[in-house]
Structure formats: C-alpha cells, structure tokens
C-alpha positions in Angstrom: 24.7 9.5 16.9 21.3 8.4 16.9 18.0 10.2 17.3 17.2 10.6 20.6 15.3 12.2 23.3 16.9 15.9 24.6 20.3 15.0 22.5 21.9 16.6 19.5 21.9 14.0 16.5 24.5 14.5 13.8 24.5 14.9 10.8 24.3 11.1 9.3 21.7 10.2 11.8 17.7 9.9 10.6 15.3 9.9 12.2 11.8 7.6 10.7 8.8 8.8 11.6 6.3 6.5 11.2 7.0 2.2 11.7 4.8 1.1 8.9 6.0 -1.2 5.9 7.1 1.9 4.0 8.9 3.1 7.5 10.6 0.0 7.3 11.5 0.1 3.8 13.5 3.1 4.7 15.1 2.5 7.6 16.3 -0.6 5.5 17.6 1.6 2.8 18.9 4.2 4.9 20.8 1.7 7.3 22.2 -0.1 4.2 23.7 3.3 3.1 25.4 3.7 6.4 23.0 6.4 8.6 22.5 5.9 12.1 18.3 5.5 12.0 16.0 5.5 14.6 12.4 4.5 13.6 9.7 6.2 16.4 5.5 5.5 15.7 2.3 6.4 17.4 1.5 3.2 18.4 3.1 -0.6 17.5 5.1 -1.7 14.2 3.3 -1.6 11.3 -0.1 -2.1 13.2 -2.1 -0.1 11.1 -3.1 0.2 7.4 0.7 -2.6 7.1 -0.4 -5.3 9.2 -3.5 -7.2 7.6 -3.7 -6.6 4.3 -3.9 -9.4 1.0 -0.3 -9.0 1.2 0.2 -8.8 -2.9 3.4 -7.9 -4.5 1.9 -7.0 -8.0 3.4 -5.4 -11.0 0.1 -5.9 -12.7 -1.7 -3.2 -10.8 0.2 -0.5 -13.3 -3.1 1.2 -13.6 -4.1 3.9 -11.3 -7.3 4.2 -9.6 -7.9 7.2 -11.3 -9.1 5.1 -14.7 -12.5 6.7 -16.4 -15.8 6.0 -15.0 -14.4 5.7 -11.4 -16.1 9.1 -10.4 -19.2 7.6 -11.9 -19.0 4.6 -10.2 -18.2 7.1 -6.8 -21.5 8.9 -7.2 -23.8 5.5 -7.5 -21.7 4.6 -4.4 -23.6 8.0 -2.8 -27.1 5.7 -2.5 -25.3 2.3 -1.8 -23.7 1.3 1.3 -22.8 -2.1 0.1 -20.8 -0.7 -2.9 -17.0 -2.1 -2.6 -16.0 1.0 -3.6 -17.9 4.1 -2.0 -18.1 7.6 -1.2 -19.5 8.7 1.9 -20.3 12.7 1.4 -18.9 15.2 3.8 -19.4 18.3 4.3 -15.2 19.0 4.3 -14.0 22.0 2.0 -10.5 19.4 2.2 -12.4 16.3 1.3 -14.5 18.3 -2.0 -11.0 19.6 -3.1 -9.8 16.5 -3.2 -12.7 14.7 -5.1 -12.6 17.7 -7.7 -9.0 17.1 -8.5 -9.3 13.4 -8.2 -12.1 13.9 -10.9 -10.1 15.9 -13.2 -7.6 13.3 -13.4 -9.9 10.5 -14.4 -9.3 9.6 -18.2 -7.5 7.8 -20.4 -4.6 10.4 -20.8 -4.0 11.2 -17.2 -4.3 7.5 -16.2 -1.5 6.2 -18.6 0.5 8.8 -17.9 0.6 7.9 -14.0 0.8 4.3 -15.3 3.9 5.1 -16.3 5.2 6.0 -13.4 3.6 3.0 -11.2 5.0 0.6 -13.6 8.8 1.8 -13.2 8.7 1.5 -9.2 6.5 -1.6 -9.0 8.9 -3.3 -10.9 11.8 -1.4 -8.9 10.3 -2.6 -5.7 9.9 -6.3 -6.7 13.2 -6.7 -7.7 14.4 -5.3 -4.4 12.3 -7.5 -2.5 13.3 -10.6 -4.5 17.1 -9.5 -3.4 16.0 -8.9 0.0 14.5 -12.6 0.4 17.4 -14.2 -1.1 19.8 -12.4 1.7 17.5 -12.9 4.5 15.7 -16.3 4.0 11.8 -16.7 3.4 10.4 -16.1 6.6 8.0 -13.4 5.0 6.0 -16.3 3.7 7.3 -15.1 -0.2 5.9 -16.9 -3.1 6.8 -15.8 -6.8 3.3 -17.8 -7.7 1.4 -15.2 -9.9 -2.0 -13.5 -9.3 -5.1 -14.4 -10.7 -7.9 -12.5 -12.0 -11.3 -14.4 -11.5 -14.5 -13.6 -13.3 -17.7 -14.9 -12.9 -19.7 -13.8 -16.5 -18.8 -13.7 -20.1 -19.5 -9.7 -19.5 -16.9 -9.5 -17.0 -14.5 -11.6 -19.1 -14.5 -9.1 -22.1 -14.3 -5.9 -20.0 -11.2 -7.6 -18.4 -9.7 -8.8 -21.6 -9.8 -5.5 -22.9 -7.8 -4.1 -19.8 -5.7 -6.9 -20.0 -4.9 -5.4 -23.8 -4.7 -2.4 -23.1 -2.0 -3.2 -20.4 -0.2 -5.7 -23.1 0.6 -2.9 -25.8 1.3 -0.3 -23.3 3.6 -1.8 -20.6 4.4 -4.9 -22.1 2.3 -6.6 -18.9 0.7 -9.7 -20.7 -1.8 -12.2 -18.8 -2.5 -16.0 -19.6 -6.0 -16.3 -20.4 -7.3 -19.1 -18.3 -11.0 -20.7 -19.9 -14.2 -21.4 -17.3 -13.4 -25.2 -17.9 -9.8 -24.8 -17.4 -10.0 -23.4 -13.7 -10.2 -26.5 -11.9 -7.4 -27.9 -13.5 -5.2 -24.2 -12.6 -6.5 -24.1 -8.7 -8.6 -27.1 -7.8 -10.4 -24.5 -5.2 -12.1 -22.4 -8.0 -15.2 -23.1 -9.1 -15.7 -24.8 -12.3 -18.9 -22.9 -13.5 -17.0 -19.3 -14.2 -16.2 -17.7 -17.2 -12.4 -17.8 -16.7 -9.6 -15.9 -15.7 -6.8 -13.7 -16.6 -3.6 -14.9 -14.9 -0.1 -12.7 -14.1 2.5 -14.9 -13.5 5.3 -12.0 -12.4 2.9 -11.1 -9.6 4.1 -12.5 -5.8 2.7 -12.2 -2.3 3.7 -12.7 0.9 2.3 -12.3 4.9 2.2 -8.6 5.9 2.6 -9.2 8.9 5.6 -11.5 8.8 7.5 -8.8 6.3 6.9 -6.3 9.4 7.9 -8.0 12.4 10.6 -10.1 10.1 12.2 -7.2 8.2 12.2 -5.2 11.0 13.5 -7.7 13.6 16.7 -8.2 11.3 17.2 -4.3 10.9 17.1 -4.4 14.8 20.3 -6.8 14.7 21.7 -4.2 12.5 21.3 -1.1 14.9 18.2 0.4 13.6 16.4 1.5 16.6 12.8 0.9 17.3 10.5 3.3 19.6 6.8 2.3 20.0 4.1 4.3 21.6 5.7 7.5 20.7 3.5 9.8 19.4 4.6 13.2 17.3 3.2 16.2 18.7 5.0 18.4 16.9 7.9 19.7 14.2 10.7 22.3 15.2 11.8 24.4 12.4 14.5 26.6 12.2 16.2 28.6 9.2 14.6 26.4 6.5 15.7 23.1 8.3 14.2 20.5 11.0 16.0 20.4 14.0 13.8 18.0 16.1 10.3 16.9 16.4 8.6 16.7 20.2 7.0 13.6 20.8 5.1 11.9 23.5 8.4 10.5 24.9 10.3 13.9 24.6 12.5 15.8 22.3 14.1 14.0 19.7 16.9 15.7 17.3 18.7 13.9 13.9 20.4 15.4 11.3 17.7 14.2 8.5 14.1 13.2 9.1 11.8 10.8 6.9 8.4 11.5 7.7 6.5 8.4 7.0 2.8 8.8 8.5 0.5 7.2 5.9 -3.1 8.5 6.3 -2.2 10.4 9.2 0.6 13.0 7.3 -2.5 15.5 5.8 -1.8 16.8 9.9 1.8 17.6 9.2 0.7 20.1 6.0 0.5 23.1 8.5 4.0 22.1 10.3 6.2 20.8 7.1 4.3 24.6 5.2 3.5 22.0 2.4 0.4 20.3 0.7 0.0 16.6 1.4 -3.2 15.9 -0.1 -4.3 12.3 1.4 -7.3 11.3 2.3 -7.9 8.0 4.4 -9.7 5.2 2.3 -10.8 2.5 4.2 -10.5 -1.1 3.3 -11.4 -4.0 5.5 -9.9 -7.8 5.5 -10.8 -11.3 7.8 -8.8 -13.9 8.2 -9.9 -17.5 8.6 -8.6 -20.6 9.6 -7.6 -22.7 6.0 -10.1 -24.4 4.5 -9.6 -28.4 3.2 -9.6 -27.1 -0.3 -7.8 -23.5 0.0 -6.5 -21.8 -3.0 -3.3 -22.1 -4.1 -2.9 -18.7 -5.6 -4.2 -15.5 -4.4 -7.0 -13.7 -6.5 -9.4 -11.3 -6.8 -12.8 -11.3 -8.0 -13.0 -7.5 -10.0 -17.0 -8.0 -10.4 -17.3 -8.1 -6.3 -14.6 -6.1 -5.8 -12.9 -8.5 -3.2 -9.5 -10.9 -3.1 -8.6 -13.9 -1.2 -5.2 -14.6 -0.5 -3.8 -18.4 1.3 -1.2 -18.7 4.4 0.4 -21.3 5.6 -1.8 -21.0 8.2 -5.1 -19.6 7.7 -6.6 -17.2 4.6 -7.5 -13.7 4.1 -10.6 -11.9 2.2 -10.3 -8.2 1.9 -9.9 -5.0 -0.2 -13.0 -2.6 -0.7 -12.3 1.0 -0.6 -14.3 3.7 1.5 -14.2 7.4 2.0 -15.5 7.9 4.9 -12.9 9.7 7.4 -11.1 8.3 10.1 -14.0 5.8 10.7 -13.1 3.3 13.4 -15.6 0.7 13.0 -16.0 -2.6 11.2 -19.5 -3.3 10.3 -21.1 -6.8 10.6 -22.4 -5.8 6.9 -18.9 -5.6 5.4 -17.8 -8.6 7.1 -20.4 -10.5 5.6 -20.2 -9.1 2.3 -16.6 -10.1 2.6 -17.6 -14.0 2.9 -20.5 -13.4 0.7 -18.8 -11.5 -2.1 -16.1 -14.6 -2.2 -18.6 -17.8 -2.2 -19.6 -17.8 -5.9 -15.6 -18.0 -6.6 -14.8 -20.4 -4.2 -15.7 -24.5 -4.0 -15.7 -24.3 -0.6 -17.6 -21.4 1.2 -15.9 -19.1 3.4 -17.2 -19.7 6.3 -14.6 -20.8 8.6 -13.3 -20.1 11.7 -12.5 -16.1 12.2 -8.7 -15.6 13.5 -8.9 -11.6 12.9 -11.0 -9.1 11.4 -9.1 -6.3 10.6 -9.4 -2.6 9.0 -6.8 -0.3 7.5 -6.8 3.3 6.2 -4.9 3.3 2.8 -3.2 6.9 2.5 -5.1 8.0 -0.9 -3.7 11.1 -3.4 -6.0 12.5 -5.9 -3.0 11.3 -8.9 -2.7 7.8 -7.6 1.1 8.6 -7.3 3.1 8.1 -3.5 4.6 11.1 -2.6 8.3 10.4 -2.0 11.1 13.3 -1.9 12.1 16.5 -0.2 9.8 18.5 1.6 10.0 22.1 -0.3 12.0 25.0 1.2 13.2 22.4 4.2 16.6 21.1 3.4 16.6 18.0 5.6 13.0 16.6 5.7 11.3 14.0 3.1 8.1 12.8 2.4 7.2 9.1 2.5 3.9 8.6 1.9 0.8 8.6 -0.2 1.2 5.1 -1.3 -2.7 4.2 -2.0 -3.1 0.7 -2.3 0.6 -0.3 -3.0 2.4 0.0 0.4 3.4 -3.3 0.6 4.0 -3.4 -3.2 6.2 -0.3 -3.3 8.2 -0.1 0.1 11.0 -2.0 -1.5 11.3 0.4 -4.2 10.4 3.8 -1.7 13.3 3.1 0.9 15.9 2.8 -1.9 14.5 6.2 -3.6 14.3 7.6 -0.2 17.8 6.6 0.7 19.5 8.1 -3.0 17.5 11.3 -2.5 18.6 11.8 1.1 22.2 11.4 -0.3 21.5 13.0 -3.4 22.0 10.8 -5.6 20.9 10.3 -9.3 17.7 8.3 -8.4 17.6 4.3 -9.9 14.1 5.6 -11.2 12.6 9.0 -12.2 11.4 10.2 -9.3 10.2 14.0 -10.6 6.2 12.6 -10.9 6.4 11.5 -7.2 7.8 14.8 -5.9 5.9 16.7 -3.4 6.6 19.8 -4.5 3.7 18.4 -7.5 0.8 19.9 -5.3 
C-alpha cells in the first residue's frame, strides 16, 4: 500500500521524505526493487539546493573539501566578504563544533582517506546514470564531454599540476594538460592569453533541472507518487521503529522511511535521537541567455573560485561556498562577482541577458562524506543526506545504496565510511 495520509502502509511501502535529486535517486532505486514509494517535500520538486546548480557529473572531484589549508583559507575569509569561499562567524555552540571537527580533519591523511571513499561512489553514480540515459533517452541534456580546469597564471598552473599528480598516482584519475596557446584550438570561447588547462575527459554534465522534472516525471508513469507542499512536522516513534511522520497534509504511515532533507535534516537529530552534523553552505549561480561564442565544455576557473557551464539554451556561472546560516538573500555583490570572476576566462564577457539568479544551500559534513544508511537503534528509517557539493554527482550511486541497505543487501560499494552511526 502506499504511504498515505491517516492509513496503515505495509510493510514494502516507503515513504521519501524530501523531493530533491537525491529524493529522486531513491525513489528510483526503491521503485526498481519493487516497493510501493511515495515521495512528500516541503515545498516543489527538487526546488532547492537540486534545481540550479553547474549541473556536473564529475569523477574528478575525488578530493574532499577537507584538503590542508582550507581552514586557513576560512579564517582570511573572516575579513573578506568577497572571498568564494567564506566563513561568516557565529556565535552557535553547533556551528564552532562543527568548524573544530571540520578542522581536525584537514590534512593530507584524513583527506585521502575520504578520497577513497568519494572516488568509489562517484564512479558508482556515473555508471548508473550512464544506464539510466541509455533506458530513458537524453532529455536531461547529458553530455559525456569532459570538464576542464582553466587557469589564468603560470602559479596557478603548477599548484594544479601538482593536484592533478597527486590525483594520478593515487586514484588513477589522470588529466590532459592543455598549453595557454592550445586553448583556442580546444574551446574557441576561451581566451587565448591563459596559462592552460588541465582537462578530464570521464567527467559529464547535464541540466539539473531537466534530471528533476525528467527523472521524476518517468518515475510518476511508474507509480511513484509525488506530494508537494507537504511539510514534516514531525516523526512518530514507537518500540525502536517509525510508524508515521505528521505532516502539513496529515498523518502519513509506510513500512520504511528515507529521510532525504538536505540542509534541512540537522532538525530531525532531536526526533531520529541521532547526530546529523550538516551545516548549510551557501552557493549561488545566474543563468544567461547564450552568448555567440559560448563554451563548448563546462569549466571552472580554481583561482576565482567560479564555473560556467553551456545549455542548449542559455549558460550558467555559479559555485562559491558560504557559511553563513539559512541566509535567504542574493547579494548584487555576488552576482557581480559571478560575471566578474568569469570575464578574464571568457572571449566574450558575461554580460548577457539574466534568465535566473538562483541560490542553494549545499548540506555540508565536517568529513566531506554523505551520510547514507540506517538511522541507529530505529530499525526502519535511513539517512539520505549530507551530500556537500556532489548531489547531483552522487544521487545515482545513493538511491541504489539506499535501495540494497533497505533490503539488506551486500552493498555494490562499501558503505561502512558513509554510515551514520560515524558521528
């Protein structure tokens, strides 16, 4: 039987809590294996942190934001509203916790050891979406073209290169080189005064918000049901097990229940009696009408901190990455520095038509790991969340891990490191 308001759902029902891209993923997974899955969120499909991202599928971004030097780089952020990636300090015994433990995770030892573990469901989740597109047609806008990684100085080229090394004898993830005079010839867009690039050819992208509504539209057809608008108040637990969850449109009761929630599920720590250590790091994209010469490849620009990726119709800048809370706004100063960080890149200037400007809260852990499995001392409840910067990269790979676990099945992947019964 399906989740549903004020009934009894059996026992191969789920119920998704949360209709974002890793939501999605899920209910894909789950569906597949033969549950009955109802998907309820808050507010519209994947219309938060899903919807307007760069829209990368990269199994080059092994290594974790927890590299060293990032909490240097977080304090100079202190005195520097401009930085791309910055730490507005609060006052929040939660918010120093989780600093001090992302801190203590920030070397060399700690950061190839979660590489490990990104590596092995990056590459999970691309396969999976490459079978996905070749069962349901391209209508997420899919390319298998590569990323590139643009630098503008001869400093910025040897930092890279040595990342580039380091990520070639550890993972076996190697990048064409790509000289300053050789960029015009790769991507007729890029300027030809730069100092090169570092290109990863098993990289892909699509639009986010075609995988969304697309993906989500076909599990529709299928029998997963949708439910916008509907808000979670609140968890029922009885005798170590969920047994419904009130929501803004009533009662709803499953047998299993995926909790989903992005940067929203720190609130459920109190409900679920478990840690979910996320904070909310802002990031910020615009979208503008495409250019006459518009990149063929998406990039991004590690000295400014900022990517561009091309649509059919229309391209995006984004990234950046801010702790500041739930912070609603979108500054005229970050929109700016969005055009202005991508014009010394770029042969034609981005200043184009706006169709969107657009922020999203990326759910951040302090180990750069997603948190995917059961929810301690409940039997029928699992995390699905914590996904940083990768939720479009790792849904894919998530819904099928989500999907073995519920059924208890020997995972395709080790999934111990993503546990949260870590915290």
């Amino acid at each position: 039987m399906k989740a549903n308001s004020g009934q009894a759902g059996g026992s191969e029902s789920v119920l998704v809590i949360g209709a974002g891209v890793i939501g999605i993923g899920c209910a894909h997974y789950l569906a597949k294996s033969g549950f009955d899955v109802t998907v309820i969120d808050r507010s519209s499909i994947a219309s938060a942190c899903s919807r307007s991202n760069l829209g990368l599928i990269c199994p080059s971004h092994v290594l974790p934001l927890t590299e060293p030097g990032a909490i240097a780089t977080a304090l100079r952020s202190f005195f520097d509203p401009s930085a791309p990636f910055r730490v507005r300090p609060r006052l929040s015994p939660a918010f120093c916790n989780w600093m001090w433990q992302f801190a203590r995770r920030c070397n060399r030892s700690q950061m190839l050891r979660a590489a490990v573990h990104l590596k092995a469901i990056l590459d999970s989740s691309i396969n999976e979406y490459r079978q996905i597109v070749s069962e349901q047609g391209n209508d997420f806008e899919w390319q298998d073209s590569g990323l590139l990684y643009v630098l503008e100085t001869d400093s910025g080229m040897r930092e890279f290169a040595k990342r580039n090394r380091l990520l070639t004898e550890e993972f076996g993830v190697a990048a064409q080189r790509v000289e300053g005079k050789e960029l015009s010839d790769f991507d007729s867009a890029i300027r030809p005064d730069l100092a090169g690039a570092f290109y990863y050819e098993g990289d892909a992208f699509a639009r986010p918000e075609l995988v969304n509504t697309c993906w989500s539209r076909s599990l529709a057809q299928r029998g997963v049901a949708f439910v916008e608008n509907c808000k979670l108040d609140a968890v029922e637990i009885r005798r170590g097990q969920v047994t419904g969850v009130q929501t803004s449109k009533g009662m709803m009761r499953a047998g299993r229940f995926v909790f989903a929630t992005g940067a929203w599920s720190i609130e459920l720590s109190s409900q679920l009696g478990c840690r979910i250590p996320i904070e909310p790091g802002k990031g910020y994209s615009i979208t503008l009408e495409r250019p006459r010469s518009c990149p063929r490849y998406p990039m991004l620009f590690p000295e400014r901190g900022v990517g561009v990726t091309p649509f059919e119709n229309g391209y995006r800048l984004g990234s950046m990455m801010e702790f500041t809370g739930f912070d609603t706004s979108i500054p005229d100063a970050r929109i700016r520095q969005l055009r202005e960080s991508a014009n010394p890149y770029l042969v034609e200037p981005a200043t184009g038509q706006v169709q969107e400007s657009w922020y999203g809260w990326r759910p951040m852990t302090w180990d750069s790991l997603p948190i995917i499995g059961r929810v301690p001392r409940l039997e029928n409840a699992y995390l699905a969340t914590g996904h940083n910067m990768l939720g479009l990269s790792l849904a894919a790979g998530t819904g099928k891990l989500i999907a073995e676990i519920v059924q208890e099945q020997t995972t395709h992947i080790d999934a111990a490191a993503f546990s949260p019964a870590r915290f």
